[in-house]
Kinemage of the C-alpha trace (Angstrom):
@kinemage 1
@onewidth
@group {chain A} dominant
@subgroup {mainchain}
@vectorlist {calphas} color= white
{ca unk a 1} P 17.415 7.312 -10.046
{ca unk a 2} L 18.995 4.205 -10.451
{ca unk a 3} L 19.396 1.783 -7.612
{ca unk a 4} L 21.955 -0.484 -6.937
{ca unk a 5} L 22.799 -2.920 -3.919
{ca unk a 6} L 25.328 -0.373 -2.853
{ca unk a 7} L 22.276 1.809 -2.220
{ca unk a 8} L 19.780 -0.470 -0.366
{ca unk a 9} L 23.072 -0.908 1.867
{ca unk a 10} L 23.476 2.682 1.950
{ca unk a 11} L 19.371 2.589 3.102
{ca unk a 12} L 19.712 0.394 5.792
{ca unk a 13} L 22.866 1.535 7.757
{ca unk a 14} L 23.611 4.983 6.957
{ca unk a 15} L 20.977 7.785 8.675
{ca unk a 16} L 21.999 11.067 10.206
{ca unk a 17} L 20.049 13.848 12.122
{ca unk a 18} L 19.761 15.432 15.387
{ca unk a 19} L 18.398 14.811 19.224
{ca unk a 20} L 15.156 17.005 18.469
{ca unk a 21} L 11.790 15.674 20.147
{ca unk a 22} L 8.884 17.413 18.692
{ca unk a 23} L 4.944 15.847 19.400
{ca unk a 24} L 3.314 18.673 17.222
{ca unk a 25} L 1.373 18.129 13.938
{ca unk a 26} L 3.753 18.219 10.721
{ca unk a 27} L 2.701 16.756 7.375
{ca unk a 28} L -0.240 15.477 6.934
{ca unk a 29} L -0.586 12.598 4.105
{ca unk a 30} L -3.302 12.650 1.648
{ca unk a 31} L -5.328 9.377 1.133
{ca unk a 32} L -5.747 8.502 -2.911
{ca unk a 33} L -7.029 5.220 -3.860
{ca unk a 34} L -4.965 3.989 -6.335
{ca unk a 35} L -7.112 0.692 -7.811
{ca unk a 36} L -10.320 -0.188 -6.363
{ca unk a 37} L -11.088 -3.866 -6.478
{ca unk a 38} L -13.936 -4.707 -9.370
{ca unk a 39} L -15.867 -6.566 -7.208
{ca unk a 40} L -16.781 -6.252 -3.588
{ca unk a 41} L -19.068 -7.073 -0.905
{ca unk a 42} L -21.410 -3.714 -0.018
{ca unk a 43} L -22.155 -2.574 3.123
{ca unk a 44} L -24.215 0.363 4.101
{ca unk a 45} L -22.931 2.510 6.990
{ca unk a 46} L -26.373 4.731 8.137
{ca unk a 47} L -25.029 8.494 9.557
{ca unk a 48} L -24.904 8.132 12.815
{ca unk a 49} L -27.595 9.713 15.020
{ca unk a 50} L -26.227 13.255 16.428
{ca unk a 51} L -22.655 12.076 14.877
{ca unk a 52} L -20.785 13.627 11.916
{ca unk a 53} L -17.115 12.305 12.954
{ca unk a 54} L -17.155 8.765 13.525
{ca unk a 55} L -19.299 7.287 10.593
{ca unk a 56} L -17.032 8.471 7.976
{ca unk a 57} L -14.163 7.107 9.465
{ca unk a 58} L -15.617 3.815 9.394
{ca unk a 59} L -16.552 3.623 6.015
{ca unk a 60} L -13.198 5.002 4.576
{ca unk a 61} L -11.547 2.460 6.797
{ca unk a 62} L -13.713 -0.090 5.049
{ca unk a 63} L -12.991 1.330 1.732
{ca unk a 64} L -9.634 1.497 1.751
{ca unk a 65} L -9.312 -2.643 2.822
{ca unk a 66} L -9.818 -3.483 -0.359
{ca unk a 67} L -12.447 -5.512 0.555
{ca unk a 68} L -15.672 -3.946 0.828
{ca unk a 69} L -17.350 -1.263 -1.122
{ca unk a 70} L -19.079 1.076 1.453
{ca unk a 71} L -21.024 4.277 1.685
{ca unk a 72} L -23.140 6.656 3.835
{ca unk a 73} L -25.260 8.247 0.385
{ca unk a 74} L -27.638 7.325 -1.590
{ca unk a 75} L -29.109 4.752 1.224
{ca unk a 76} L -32.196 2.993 -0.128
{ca unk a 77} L -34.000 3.517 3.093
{ca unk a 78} L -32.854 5.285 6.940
{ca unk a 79} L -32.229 2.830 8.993
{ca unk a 80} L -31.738 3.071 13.219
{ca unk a 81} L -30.757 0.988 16.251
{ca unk a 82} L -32.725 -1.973 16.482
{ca unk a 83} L -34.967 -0.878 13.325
{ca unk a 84} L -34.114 -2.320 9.992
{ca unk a 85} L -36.305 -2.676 6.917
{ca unk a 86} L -34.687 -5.360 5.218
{ca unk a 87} L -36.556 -5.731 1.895
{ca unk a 88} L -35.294 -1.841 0.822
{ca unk a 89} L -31.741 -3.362 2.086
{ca unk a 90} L -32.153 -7.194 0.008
{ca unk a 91} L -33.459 -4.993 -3.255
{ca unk a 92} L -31.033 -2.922 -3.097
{ca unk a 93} L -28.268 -5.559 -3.025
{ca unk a 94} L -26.596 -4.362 0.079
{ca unk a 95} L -25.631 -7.310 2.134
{ca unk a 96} L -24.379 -5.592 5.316
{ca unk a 97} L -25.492 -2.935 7.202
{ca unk a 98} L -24.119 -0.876 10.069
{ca unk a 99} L -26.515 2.029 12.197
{ca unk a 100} L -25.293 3.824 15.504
{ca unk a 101} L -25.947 6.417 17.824
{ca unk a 102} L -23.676 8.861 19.478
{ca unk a 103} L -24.733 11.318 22.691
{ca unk a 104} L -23.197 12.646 25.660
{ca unk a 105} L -21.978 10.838 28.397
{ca unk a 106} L -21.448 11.557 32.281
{ca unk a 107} L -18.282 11.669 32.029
{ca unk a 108} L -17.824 14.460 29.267
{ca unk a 109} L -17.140 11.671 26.463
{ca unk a 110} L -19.181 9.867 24.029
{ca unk a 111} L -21.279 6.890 24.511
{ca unk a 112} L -21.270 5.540 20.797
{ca unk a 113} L -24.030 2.683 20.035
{ca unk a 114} L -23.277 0.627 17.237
{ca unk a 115} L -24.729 -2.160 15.182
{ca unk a 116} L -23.780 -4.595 11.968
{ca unk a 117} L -26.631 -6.309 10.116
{ca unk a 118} L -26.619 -9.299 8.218
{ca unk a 119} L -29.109 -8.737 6.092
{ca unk a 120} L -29.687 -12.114 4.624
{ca unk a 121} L -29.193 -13.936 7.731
{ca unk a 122} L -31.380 -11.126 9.205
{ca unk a 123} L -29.462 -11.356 12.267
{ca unk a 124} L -27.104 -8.670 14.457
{ca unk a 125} L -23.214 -9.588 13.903
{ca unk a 126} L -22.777 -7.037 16.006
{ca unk a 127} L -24.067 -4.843 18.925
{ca unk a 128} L -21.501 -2.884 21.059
{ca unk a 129} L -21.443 0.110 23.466
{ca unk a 130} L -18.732 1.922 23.581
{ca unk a 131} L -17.699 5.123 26.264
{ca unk a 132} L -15.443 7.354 24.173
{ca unk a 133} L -13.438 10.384 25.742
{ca unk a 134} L -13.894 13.180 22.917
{ca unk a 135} L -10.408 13.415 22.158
{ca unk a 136} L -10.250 9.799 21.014
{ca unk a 137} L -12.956 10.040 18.493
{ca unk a 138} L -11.031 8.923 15.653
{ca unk a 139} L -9.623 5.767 17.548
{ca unk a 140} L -13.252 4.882 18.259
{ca unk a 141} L -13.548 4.904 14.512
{ca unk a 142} L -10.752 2.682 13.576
{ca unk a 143} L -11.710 0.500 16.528
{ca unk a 144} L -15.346 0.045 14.906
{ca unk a 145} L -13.767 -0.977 11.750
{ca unk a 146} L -11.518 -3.425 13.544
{ca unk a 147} L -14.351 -5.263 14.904
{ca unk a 148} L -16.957 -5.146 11.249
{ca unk a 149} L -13.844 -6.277 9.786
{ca unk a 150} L -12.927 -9.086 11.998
{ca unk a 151} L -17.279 -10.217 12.388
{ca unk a 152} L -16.959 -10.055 8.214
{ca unk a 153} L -14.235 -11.763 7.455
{ca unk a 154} L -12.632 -14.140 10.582
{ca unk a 155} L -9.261 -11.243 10.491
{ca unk a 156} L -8.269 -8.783 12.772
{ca unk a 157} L -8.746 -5.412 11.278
{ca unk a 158} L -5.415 -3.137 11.045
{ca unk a 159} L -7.206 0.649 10.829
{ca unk a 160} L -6.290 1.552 14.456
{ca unk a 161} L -2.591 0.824 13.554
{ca unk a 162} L 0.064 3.172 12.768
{ca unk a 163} L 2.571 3.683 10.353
{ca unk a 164} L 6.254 5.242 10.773
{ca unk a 165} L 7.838 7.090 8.047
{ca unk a 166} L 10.376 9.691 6.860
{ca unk a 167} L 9.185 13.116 5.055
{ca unk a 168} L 12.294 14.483 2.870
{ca unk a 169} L 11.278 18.497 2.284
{ca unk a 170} L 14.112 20.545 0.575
{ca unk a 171} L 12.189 23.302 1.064
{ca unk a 172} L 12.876 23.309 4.814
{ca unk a 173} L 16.661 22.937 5.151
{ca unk a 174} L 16.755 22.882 9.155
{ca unk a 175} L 13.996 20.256 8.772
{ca unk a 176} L 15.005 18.870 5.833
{ca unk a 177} L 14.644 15.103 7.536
{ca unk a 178} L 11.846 14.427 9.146
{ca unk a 179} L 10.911 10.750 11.017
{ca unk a 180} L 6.830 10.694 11.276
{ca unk a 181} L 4.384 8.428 12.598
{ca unk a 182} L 0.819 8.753 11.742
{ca unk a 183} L -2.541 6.629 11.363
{ca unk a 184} L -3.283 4.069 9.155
{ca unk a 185} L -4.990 6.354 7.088
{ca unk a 186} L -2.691 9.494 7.080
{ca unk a 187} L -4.300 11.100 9.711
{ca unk a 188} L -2.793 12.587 12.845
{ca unk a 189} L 0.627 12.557 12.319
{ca unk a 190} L 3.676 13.265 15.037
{ca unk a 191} L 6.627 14.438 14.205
{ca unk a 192} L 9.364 12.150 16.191
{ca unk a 193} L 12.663 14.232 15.141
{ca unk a 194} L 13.770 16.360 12.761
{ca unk a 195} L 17.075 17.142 10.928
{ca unk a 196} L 19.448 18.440 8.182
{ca unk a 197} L 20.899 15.238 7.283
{ca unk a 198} L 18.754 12.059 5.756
{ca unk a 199} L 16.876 9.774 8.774
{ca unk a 200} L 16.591 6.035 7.873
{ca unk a 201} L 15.438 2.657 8.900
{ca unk a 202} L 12.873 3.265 11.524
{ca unk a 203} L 12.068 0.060 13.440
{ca unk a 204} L 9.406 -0.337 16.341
{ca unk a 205} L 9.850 -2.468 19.343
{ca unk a 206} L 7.505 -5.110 19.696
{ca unk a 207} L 4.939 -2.911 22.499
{ca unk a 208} L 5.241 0.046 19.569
{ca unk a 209} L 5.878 1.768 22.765
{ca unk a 210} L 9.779 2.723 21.388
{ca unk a 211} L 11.116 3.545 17.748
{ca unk a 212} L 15.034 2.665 17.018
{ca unk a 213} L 16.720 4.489 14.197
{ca unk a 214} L 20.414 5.240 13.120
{ca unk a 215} L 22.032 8.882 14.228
{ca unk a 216} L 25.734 10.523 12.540
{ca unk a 217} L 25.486 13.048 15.213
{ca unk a 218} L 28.570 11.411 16.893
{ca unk a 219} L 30.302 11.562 13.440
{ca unk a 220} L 29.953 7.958 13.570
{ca unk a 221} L 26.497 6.072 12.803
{ca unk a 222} L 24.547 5.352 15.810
{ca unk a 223} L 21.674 3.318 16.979
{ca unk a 224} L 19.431 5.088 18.998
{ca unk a 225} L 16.060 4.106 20.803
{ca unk a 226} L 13.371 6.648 21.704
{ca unk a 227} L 10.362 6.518 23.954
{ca unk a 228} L 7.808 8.132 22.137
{ca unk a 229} L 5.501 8.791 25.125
{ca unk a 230} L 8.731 10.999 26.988
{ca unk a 231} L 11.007 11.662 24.304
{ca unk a 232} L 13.413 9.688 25.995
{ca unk a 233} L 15.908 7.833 24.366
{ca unk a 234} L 19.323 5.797 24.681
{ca unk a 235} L 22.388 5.042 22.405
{ca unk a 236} L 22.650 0.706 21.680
{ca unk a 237} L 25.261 0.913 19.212
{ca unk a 238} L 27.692 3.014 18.602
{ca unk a 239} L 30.738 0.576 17.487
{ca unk a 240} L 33.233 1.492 15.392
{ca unk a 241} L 32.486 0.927 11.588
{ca unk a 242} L 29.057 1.183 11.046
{ca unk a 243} L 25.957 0.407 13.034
{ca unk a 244} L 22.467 -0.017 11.397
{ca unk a 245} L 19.677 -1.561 10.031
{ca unk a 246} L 18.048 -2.881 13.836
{ca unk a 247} L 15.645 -5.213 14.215
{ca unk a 248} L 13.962 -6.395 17.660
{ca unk a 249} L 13.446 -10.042 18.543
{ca unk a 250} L 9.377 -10.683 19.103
{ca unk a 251} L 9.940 -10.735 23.205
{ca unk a 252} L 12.431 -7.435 23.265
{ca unk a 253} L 15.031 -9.218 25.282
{ca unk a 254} L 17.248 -8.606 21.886
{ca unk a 255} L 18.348 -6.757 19.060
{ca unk a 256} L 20.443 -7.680 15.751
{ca unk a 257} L 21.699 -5.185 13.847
{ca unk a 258} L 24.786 -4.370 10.809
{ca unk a 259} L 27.868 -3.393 12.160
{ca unk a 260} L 31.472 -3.549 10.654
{ca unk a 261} L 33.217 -3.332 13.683
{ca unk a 262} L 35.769 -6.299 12.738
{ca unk a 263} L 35.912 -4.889 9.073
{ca unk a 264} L 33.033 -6.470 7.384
{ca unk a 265} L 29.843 -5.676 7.498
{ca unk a 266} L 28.114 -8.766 9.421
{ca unk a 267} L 24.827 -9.253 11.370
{ca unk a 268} L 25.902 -9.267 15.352
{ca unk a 269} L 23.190 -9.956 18.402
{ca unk a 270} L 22.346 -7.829 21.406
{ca unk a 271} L 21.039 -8.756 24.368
{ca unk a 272} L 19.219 -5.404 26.003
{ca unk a 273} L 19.368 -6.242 29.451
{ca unk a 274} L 23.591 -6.636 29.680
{ca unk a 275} L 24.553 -5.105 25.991
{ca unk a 276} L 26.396 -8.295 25.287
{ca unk a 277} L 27.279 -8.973 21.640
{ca unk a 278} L 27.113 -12.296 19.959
{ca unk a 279} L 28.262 -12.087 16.060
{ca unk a 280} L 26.205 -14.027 14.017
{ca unk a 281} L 27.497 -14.022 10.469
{ca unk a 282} L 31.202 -14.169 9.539
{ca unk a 283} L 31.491 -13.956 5.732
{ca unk a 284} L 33.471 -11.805 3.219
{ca unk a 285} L 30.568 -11.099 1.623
{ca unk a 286} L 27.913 -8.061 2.417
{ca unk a 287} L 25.181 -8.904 5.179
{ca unk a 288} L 23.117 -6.955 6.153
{ca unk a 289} L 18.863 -6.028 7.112
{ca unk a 290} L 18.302 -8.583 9.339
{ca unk a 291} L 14.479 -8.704 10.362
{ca unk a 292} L 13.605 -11.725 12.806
{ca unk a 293} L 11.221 -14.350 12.014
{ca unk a 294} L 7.917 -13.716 13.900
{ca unk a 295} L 8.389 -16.993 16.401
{ca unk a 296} L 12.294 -15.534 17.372
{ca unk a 297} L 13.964 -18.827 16.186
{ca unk a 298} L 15.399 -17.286 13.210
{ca unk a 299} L 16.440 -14.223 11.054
{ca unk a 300} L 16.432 -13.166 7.159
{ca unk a 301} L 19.093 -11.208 5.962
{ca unk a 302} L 20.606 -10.064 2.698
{ca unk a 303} L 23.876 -10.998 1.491
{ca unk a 304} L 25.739 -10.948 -1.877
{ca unk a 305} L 27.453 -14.235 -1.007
{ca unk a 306} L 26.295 -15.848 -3.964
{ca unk a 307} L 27.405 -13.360 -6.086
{ca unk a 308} L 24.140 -11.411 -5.987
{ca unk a 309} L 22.001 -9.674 -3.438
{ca unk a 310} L 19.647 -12.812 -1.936
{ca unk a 311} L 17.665 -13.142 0.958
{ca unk a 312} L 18.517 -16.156 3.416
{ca unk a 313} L 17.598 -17.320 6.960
{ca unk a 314} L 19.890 -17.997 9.338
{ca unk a 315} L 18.174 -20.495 12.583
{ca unk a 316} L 19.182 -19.681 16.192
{ca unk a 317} L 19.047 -23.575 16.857
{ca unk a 318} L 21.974 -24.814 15.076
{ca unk a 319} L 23.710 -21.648 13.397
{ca unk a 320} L 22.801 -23.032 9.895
{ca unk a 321} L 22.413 -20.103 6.976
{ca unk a 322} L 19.995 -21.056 3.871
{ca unk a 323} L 19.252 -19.068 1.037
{ca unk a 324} L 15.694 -18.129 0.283
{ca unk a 325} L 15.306 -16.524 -3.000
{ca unk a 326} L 16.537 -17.678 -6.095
{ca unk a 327} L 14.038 -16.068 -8.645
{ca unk a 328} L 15.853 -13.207 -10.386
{ca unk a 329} L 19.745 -11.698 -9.877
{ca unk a 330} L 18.441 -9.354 -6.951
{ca unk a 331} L 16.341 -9.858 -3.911
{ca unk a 332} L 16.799 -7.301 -0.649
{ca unk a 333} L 15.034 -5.381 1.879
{ca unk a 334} L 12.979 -8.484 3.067
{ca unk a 335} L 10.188 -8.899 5.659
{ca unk a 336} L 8.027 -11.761 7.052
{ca unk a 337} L 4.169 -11.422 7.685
{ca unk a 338} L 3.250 -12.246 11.212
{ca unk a 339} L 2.062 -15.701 10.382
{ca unk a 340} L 5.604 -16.481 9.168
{ca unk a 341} L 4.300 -17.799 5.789
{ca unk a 342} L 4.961 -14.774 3.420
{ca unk a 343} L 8.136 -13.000 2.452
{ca unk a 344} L 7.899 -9.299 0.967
{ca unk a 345} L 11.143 -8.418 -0.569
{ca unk a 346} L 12.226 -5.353 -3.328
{ca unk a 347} L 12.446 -7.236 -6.829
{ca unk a 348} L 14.482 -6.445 -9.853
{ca unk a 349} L 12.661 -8.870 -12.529
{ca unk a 350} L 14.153 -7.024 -15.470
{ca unk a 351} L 17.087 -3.631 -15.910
{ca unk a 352} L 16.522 -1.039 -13.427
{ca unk a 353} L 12.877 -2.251 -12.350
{ca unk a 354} L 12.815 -2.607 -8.508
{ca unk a 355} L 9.415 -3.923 -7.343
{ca unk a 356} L 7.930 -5.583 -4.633
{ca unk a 357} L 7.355 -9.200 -4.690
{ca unk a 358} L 5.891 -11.341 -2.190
{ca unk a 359} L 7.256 -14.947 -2.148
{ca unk a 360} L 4.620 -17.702 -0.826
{ca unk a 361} L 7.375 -19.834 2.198
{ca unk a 362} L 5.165 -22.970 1.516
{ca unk a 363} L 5.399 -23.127 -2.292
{ca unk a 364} L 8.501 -20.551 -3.078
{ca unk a 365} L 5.933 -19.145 -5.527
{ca unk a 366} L 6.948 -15.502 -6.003
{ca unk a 367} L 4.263 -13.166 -7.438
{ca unk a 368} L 4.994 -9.384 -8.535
{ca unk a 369} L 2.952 -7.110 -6.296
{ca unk a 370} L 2.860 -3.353 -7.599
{ca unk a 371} L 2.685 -1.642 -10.890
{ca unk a 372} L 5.193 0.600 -10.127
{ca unk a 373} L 9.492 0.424 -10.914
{ca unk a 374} L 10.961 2.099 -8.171
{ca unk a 375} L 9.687 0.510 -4.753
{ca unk a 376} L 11.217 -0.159 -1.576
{ca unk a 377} L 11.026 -0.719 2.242
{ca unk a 378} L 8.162 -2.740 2.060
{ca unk a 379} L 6.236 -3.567 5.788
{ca unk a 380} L 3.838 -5.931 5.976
{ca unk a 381} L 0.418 -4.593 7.902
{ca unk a 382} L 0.072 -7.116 11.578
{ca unk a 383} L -2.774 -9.149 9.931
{ca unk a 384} L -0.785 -9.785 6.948
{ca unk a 385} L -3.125 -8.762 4.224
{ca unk a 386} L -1.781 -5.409 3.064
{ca unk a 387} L 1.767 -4.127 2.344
{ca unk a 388} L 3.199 -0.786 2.946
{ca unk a 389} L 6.012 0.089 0.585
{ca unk a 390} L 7.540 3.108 -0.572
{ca unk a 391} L 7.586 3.691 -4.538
{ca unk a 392} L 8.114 6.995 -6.968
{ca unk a 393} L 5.429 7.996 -9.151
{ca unk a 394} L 6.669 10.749 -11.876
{ca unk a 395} L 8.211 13.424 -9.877
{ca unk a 396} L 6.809 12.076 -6.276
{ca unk a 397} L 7.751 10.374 -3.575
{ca unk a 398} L 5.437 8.234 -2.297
{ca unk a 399} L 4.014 5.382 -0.016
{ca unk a 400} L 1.528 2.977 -1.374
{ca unk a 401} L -0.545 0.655 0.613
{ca unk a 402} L -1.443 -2.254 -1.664
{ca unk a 403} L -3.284 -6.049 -0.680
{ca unk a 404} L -1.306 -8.997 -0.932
{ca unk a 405} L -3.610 -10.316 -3.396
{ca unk a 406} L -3.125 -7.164 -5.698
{ca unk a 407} L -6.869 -5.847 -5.887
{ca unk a 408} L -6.258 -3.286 -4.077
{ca unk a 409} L -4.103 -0.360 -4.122
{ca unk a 410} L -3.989 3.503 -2.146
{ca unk a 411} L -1.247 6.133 -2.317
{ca unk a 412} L -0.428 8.311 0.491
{ca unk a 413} L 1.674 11.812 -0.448
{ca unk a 414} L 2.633 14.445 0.969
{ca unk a 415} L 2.194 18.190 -0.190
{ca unk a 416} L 5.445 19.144 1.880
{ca unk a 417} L 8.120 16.713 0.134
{ca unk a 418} L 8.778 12.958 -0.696
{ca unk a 419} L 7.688 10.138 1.923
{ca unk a 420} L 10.181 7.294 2.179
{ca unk a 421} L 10.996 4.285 4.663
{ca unk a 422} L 7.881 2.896 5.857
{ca unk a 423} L 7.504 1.453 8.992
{ca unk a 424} L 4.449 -0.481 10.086
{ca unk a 425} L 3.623 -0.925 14.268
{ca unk a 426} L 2.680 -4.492 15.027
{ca unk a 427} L 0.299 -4.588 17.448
């Protein structure tokens, strides 16, 4: 498949597919880890007393961040609350270690008792009790790994985020299109909608309360919002022309979006509360995928004004438009990390080879990120150390979850078709 800017376009404001609400299990993803780093830290996570679900949760969370190298077998010594040996941990080379309990509460739930050990400091890092209802055992999971993550490394931990995307299944024509939203990890997806005709350009709202995504069931593209707690949802734009590619300001009070409703395709403003539009480019050239800036003072976009695909930022302030990229004849599909200082985009360094590239705002330095030729859609994770992008690996359809320092790389397939348009939920 060879892509051109006409198709990225095509990506961000065409979608079609119908009204359907459905909360059931679909497709589950499958977890493969792609490149492990060479080196990295150990840490130990004990079984958890009278526990067999939460445990391994934790240490695949900690597995898959690229930056630790944990396990649960081949422990040099057992290891409890409040009872560590540490010269079987120090000879063994295992820095970290992490023990719990798990038993019955009043309430019908869980009361999980955790614990991370620094073993050369020979000091707790961590010591939490925690009141789980038994239907949230894997969000106690990811919320453990949150916290070792943060007490390790000074981050906030992304495991109990989730990650929107669409499942293409030919094999399924009345379902054909199908907009997902799972765990970090693959696990416990939803199935949002379903349809015949392709579903593109999932974008959350900043609670991750709401989804937005583009709908031809008018005959005309439409933006449409959905609660995903009710189903609920409402139309934003349905202009003449085309409407797509949406993108909500960091306080929800807005929206920007494509539309071509005077001709061209521009990048027009709306405010939620009164549905008053504001048009914010005005150029014969293509602009479109607007994403806002993290602090709401400004937006990227891509245009071919310069006679290429190029990523700019336009600033609220004064109305001024400055180009971003100049490293290669094509640069789309761009996103900020939540600090503002790095800029994922979809790269063509050489032919056909699209790849995700993330460009460092403070030097312009930008570095190749993944190994693979097709990739697109990338989403930065909230913490801004991992990248969610969707690639092609021989005859699949894929998303990849790789670090932004490149050590670390997972894929996440699907049995039942191709995975595309990635989506990650800020917190």
């Amino acid at each position: 498949m060879k892509m051109t800017y006409k198709h990225f376009l095509g990506l961000a404001i065409i979608a079609a597919l119908s009204p359907a609400v459905i909360s059931m299990s679909y497709a589950q993803l499958h977890l493969e880890i792609a490149k492990a780093p060479e080196q990295a830290p150990k840490i130990a996570i004990v079984p958890f007393a009278g526990d067999q679900t939460i445990y391994p949760i934790v240490e695949s969370d900690l597995n898959r961040s690229g930056r630790f190298s944990s396990s649960s077998k081949n422990l040099p010594s057992s290891a409890q609350i409040d009872q560590i040996n540490v010269d079987a941990w120090k000879n063994a080379g295992i820095p970290y270690v992490v023990v719990g309990t798990s038993k019955a509460n009043a309430s019908g739930g869980l009361e999980i008792h955790y614990q991370l050990y620094d073993v050369e400091k020979q000091t707790y890092l961590l010591n939490e009790l925690l009141n789980v209802p038994a239907n949230r055992l894997r969000a106690a999971g990811h919320m453990i790994s949150d916290a070792i993550y943060q007490a390790l490394t000074g981050i906030k931990g992304d495991f109990s985020g989730r990650i929107a995307y669409v499942l293409r299944n030919p094999a399924t024509p009345e379902q054909r299109y199908t907009l997902q939203i799972a765990d970090t990890d693959g696990e416990q997806p939803k199935t949002v909608l379903t349809s015949r005709d392709p579903i593109l350009s999932p974008a959350w709202t900043p609670d991750a309360k709401k989804i937005a995504y583009v709908s031809f069931e008018t005959k005309r593209p439409a933006i449409y919002l959905q609660d995903l707690a009710t189903g609920q949802r409402e139309v934003l734009a349905k202009f003449k022309g085309l409407n797509g590619a949406p993108s909500f300001s960091p306080d929800g009070q807005s929206m920007i979006f494509t539309a071509s409703m005077d001709g061209n395709p521009d990048i027009y403003k709306m405010n939620l509360s009164t549905r008053q539009l504001e048009r914010m480019t005005n150029d014969s050239a293509i602009d479109t995928e607007a994403r806002y800036a993290p602090d709401g003072k400004s937006f990227i976009f891509t245009s071919d004004r310069g006679g290429s695909p190029q990523i700019y930022r336009y600033n609220f302030n004064d109305g001024s438009v400055k180009r971003m990229t100049f490293k290669g004849s094509f640069n789309a599909r761009g996103t900020l990390s939540a600090d503002g200082q790095k800029l994922a985009i979809v790269h063509r360094p050489t032919g056909s080879n699209y790849k995700v590239a993330i460009q460092d705002l403070n030097t312009s330095i930008v570095s190749i990120l993944t190994p693979t030729s097709l990739d697109e859609s990338p989403s930065f994770s909230p913490n801004g150390q991992m990248v969610v992008y969707a690639t092609r690996e021989g005859n699949r359809g894929l998303l990849s979850v790789m670090s932004t320092d490149g050590r670390f790389r997972m894929n996440l397939p699907s049995e039942q078709g191709e995975v595309r348009e990635p989506a990650w939920a800020p917190k």
